[in-house]
PLY file of the C-alpha trace (Angstrom):
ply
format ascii 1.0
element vertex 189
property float x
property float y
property float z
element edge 188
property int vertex1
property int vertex2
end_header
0.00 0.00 0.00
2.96 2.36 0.60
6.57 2.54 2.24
8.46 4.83 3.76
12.15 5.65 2.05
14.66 8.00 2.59
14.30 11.31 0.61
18.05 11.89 0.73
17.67 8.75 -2.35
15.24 10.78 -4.37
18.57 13.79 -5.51
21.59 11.07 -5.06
23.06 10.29 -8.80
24.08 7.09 -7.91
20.40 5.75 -7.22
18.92 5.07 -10.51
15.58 4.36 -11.13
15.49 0.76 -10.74
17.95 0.88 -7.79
15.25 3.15 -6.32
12.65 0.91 -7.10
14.63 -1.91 -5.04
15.06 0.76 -2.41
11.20 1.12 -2.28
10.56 -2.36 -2.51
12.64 -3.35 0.63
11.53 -0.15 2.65
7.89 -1.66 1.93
8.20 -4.10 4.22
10.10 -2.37 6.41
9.49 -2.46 10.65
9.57 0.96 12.56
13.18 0.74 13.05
13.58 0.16 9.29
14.48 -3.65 9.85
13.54 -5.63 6.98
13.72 -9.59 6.37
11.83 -9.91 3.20
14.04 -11.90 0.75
15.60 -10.70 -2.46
13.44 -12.99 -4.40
10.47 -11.50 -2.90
11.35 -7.82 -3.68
12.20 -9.19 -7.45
8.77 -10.33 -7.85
6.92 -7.24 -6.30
9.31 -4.65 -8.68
9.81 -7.29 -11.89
13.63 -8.32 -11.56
15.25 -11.49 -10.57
17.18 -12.49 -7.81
20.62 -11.51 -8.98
19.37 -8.45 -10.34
18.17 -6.90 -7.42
21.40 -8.30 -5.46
23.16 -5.89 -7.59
21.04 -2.98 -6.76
20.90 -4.10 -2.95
25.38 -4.00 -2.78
24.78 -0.33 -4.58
22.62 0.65 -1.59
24.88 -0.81 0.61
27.78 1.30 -0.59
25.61 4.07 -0.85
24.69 3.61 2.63
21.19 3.22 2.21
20.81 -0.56 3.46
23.21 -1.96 6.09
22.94 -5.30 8.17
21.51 -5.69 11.50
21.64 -7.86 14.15
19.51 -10.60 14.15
16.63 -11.16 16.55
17.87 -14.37 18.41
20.43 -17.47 17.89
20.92 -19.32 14.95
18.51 -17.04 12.85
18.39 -18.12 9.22
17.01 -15.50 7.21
19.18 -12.03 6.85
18.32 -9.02 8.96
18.56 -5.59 6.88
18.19 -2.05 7.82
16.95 0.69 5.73
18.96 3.91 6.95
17.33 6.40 6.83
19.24 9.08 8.85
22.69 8.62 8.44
23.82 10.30 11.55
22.21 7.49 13.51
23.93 4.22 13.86
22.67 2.17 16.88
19.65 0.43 16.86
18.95 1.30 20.47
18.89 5.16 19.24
16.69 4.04 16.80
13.94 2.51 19.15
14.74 4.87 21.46
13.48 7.79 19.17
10.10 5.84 18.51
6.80 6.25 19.95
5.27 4.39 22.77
2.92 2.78 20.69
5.61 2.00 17.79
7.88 0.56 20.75
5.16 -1.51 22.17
4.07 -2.61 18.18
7.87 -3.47 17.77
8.27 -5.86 21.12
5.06 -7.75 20.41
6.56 -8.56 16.32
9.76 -9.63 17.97
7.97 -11.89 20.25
5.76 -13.13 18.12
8.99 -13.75 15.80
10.87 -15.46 18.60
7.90 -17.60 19.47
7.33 -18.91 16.06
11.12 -19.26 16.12
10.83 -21.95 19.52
8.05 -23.82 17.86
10.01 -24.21 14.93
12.76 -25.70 16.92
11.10 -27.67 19.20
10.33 -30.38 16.08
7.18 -32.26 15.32
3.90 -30.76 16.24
1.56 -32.62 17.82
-1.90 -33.66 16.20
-3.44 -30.94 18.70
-1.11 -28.09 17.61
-1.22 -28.64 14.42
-5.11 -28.82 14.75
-5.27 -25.29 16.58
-2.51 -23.89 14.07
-5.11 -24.90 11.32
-8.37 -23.06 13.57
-5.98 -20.12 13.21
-5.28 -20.18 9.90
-9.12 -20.44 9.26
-9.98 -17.74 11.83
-7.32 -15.10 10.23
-8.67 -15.80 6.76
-12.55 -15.18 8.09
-11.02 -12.22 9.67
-9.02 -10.68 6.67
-12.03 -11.39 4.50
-14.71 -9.40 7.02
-12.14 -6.71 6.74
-12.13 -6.69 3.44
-15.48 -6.76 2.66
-15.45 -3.68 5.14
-12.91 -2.01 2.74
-15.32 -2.49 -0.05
-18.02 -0.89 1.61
-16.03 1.92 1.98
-14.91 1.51 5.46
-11.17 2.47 5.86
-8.13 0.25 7.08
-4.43 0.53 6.78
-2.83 -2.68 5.36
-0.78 -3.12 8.10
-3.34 -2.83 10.54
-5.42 -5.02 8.73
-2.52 -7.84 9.02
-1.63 -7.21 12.37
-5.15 -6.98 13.31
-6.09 -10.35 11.94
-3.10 -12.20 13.11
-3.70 -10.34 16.78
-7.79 -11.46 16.96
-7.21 -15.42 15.62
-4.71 -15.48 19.07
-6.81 -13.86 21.23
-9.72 -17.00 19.42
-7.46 -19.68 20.39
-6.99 -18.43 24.06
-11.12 -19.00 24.53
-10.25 -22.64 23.51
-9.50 -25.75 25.44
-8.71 -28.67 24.38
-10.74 -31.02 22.95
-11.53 -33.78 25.38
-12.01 -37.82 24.73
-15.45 -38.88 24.54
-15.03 -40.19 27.97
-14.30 -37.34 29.76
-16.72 -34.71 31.17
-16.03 -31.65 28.25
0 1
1 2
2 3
3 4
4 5
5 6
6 7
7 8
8 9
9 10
10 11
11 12
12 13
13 14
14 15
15 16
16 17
17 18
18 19
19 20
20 21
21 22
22 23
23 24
24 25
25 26
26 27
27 28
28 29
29 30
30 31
31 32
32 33
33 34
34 35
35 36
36 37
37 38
38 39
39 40
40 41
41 42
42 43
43 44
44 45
45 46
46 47
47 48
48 49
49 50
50 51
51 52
52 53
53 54
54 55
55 56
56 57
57 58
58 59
59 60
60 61
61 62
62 63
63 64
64 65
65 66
66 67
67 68
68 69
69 70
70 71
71 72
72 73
73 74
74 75
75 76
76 77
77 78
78 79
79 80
80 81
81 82
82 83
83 84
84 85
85 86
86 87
87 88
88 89
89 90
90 91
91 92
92 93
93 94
94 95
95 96
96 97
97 98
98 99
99 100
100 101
101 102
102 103
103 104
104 105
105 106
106 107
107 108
108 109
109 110
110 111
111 112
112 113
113 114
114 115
115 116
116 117
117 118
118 119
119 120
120 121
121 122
122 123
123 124
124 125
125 126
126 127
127 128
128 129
129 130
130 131
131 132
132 133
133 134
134 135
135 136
136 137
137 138
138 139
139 140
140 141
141 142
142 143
143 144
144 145
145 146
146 147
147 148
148 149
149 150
150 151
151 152
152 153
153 154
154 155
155 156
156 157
157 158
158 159
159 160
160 161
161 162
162 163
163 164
164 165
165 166
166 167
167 168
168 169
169 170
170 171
171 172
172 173
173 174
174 175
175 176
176 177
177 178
178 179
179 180
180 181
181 182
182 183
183 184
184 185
185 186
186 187
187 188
């Protein structure tokens, strides 16, 4: 629906067009702090280049000091943390949160966590016919959600994208806490 990318790109000579359009395309998916962990093949889809071609625009943006790397969120983290930079003068990433909002700060901990959590589960192996049986109800719930929400949209109600994610993601959990588990025919439900 939009991003958020550094002006300072829009009058630099070495950012050409399609280098911009990378820049964009990364900064769309960009967190408050400007983390992103989209992959490169996923920003070649959404702006129409391959993989390779928009790893050549994302090492121009490094040297141009537009993207860096940043830590990762926790151990053994697969997936490579970026930052979009968009003031140059600031370098840490605690100045960074500490310049946000309350509300950004408090949007940022709960996407870590919920990062981190999904992390654990990952590690802890094979799901059990339960989980996997509540991570389906989820799945279900978010997609009734999203589509109420969009049929909303259509009526002309108004929702940012992000919200509209976050929001549908953040009601399916708060479904599955109502739940217990399902009980044997035996026992008392």
């Amino acid at each position: 629906a939009f991003a958020v990318v550094p002006i300072r790109a829009l009058k630099d000579p070495r950012v050409t067009p399609a280098t911009f359009q990378v820049l964009a395309g990364f900064c769309s998916y960009a967190d408050h702090m400007g983390r992103t962990f989209v992959s490169m093949a996923r920003v070649g889809q959404d702006v129409g280049l391959g993989k390779t071609g928009v790893a050549y625009h994302v090492t121009k943006l490094r040297k141009a000091g537009y993207m860096v790397y940043c830590k990762p969120f926790f151990r053994n983290q697969r997936s490579t943390s970026n930052r979009i930079v968009y003031d140059p003068q600031v370098k840490l990433e605690e100045t960074i949160r500490s310049r946000l909002t309350p509300k950004q700060q408090i949007q940022l901990g709960e996407a870590e966590a919920m990062m981190k959590q999904e992390h654990t589960q990952g590690l802890s192996g094979l799901n059990t016919q339960i989980e996997l049986d509540l991570s389906k109800l989820v799945d279900e719930f978010q997609c009734l959600t999203t589509e109420f929400f969009t049929r909303a949209i259509a009526d002309g109600w108004v929702i940012k994208p992000e919200k509209l994610r976050r929001g549908a993601a953040m009601l399916a959990n708060q479904a599955v806490e109502l739940l217990s588990e399902p009980h044997s025919d035996e026992e008392a439900a």
